[in-house]
Steps between C-alpha positions, in 0.01 A plus 500: 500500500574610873875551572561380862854410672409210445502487115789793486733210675383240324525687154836595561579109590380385195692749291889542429708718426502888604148606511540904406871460296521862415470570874730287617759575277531847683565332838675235409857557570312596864463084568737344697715250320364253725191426287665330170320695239587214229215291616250741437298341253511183680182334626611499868650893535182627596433266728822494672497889516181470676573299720803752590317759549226294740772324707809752517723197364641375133502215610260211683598174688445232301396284793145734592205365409378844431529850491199678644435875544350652771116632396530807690778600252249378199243705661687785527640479140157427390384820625721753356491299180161530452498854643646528161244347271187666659 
């Protein structure tokens, strides 16, 4: 099986919980207390930290009808990504 951004994302979507533990126990006194730890092992954490880390905001308007990312930014992320893999 090929791993592309595209199945790295949507791996990590599907999963919960930390995905390399012993790793992140090392940095974790690092995070800021802004991202509650206690739902870790929730289905939505990952999602929600994604969508931090693609928007710059915790938080999302309730009233959009969307969120989209610009592809550019995919493209870009795409590339070093799979500079990665090769």
């Amino acid at each position: 099986m090929t791993t592309t951004i595209y199945t790295l994302i949507e791996d990590f979507l599907q999963g919960s919980g930390i995905p390399c533990p012993t790793l992140f126990a090392e940095v974790r006194d690092s995070f800021s207390s802004a991202i509650s730890l206690d739902m870790v092992d929730t289905a939505a954490f990952r999602s929600q930290v994604f969508l931090w880390a693609a928007t710059g905001s915790p938080t999302i308007d309730p009233g959009l009808q969307g969120v989209s990312v610009c592809s550019f930014h995919i493209q870009y992320c795409r590339d070093i990504v799979n500079s990665y893999f090769l």
